[in-house]
N, C-alpha and C positions, 0 to 999 in steps of 0.2 A: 520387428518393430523397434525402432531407435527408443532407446532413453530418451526423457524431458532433459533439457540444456543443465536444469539441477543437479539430477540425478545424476547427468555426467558429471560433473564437476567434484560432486558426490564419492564417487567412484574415484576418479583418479586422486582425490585429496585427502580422503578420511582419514587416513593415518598419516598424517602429517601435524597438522595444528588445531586444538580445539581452544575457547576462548567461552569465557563466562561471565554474564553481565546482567549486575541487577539493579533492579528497577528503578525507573529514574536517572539512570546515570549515561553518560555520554559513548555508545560507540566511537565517535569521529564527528568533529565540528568542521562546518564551511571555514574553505581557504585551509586547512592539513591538508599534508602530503600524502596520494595516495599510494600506498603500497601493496594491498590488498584487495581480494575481493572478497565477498562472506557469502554465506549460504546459511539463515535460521533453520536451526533443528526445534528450536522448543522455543516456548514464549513471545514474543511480540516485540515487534522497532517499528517506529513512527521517523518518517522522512518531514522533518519541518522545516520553514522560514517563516521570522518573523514575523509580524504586520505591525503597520506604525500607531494603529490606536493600542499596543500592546499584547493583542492576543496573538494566536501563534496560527499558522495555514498548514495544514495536513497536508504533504504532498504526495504520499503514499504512505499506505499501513504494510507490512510487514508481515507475513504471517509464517509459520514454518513450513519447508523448501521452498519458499524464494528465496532469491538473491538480493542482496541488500543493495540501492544504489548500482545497477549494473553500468549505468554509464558510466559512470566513474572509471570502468576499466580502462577506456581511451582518453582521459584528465590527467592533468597534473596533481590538479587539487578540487577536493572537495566542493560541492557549492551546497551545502544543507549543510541540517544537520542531525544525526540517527539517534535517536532516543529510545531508548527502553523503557518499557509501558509497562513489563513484568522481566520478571525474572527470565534469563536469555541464555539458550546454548549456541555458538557460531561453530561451524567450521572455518576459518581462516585459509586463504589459495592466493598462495605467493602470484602477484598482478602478472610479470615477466613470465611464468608458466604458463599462466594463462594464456598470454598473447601467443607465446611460442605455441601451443596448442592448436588453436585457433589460425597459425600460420601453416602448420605442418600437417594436419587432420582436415580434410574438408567435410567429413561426415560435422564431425564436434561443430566446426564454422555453421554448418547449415544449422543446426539444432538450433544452436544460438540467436539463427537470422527467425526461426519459426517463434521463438520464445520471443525474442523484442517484437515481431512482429502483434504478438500478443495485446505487449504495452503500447503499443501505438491506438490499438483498439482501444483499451481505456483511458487514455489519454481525449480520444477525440468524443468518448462519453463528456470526460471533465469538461472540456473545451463547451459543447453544447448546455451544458450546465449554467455554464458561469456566463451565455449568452442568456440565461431567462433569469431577469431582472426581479421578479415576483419572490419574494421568498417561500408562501406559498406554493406555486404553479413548482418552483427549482426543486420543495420538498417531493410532491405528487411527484416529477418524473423521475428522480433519485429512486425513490418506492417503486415506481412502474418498472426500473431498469432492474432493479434488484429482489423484485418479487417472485415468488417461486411462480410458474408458466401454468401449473395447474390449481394450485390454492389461490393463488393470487395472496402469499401470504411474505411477509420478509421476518425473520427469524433475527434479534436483537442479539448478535454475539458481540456488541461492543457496548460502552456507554453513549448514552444521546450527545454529550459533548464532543465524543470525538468524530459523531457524524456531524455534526454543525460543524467543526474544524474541517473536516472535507467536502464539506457544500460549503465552507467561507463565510460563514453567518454566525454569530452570535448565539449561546447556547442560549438567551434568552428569547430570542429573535424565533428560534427553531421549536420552543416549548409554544411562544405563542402562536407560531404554524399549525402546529400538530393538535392544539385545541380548535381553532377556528374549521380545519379538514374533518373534528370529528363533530364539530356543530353541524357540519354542512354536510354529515352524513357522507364523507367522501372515505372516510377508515372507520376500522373499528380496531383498538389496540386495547392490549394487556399491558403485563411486564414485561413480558420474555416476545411479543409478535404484534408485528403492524398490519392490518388485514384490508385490503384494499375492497370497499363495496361498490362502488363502480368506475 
């Protein structure tokens, strides 16, 4: 059985470059040149851009072994920008290895093609998201997508702001979701789990 595209990457990089970044501070801003790629071993990065009323859009969360920005390996330059949300370990993989890699290895090329094929799948979650206009109805199928298949439960390992940031709502806009869902008897939530009742 293959290694995850991480794990490769993992492997042939580890003792090469590690990189430490704490929270709050800037991996790499939109328009920098890229020269790397990352893979998070520990802590948290937030893929954001802008929005013009001020707040910021989540374009992906980061978690440890993924890769940061994979696209980026076929860029020039940046279009986000990676932010640390806690305290952060990278591995760092020189871009140019990588591609060489990737030109010379077809096993490594395939792994790669399975793992973005992954992000295409969440991607086209986001996509049907941001077509249900309801901030409601967008909350319920967020929850639906992400609820565990036998509790019917979603387990809160984020703050509520940064899921309004990736449903593109307003954490105020999302609090008054999530009341109105539990008037209507549609959740039942604590602190730490959002519990869907039917």
């Amino acid at each position: 059985m293959h290694l995850p595209f991480p794990q490769q990457l993992i492997k042939q990089f580890k003792a090469h470059k590690s990189k430490q970044l704490t929270q709050a501070n800037a991996l790499f801003r939109a328009g920098e040149r890229v020269t790397s790629l990352y893979i998070l071993e520990s802590g948290e990065i937030h893929l954001v851009r802008p929005l013009s009323h001020g707040n910021s859009l989540t374009i992906h969360r980061v978690l440890p072994g993924m890769i940061i920005a994979e696209a980026s390996l076929f860029a020039a330059h940046y279009h986000c920008d990676a932010i640390a949300k806690s305290d952060s370990q990278l591995i760092s993989c020189d871009r140019q290895q990588v591609l060489k890699l990737l030109h010379s290895q077809p096993e490594f090329a395939e792994s790669m093609c399975v793992y973005l094929a992954g992000h295409i799948h969440e991607l086209r979650t986001k996509v049907e998201l941001s077509h249900i206009l309801a901030a409601d109805e967008r909350l319920l199928t967020w929850l639906r997508l992400h609820a565990d298949h036998h509790t019917q439960t979603v387990t809160l390992d984020q703050p509520l702001k940064n899921i309004a940031s990736e449903l593109g709502v307003a954490h105020e806009t999302l609090y008054r979701s999530l009341k109105r869902l539990e008037q209507q008897q549609l959740i039942r939530r604590d602190l730490t789990q959002i519990t869907l009742t039917r």
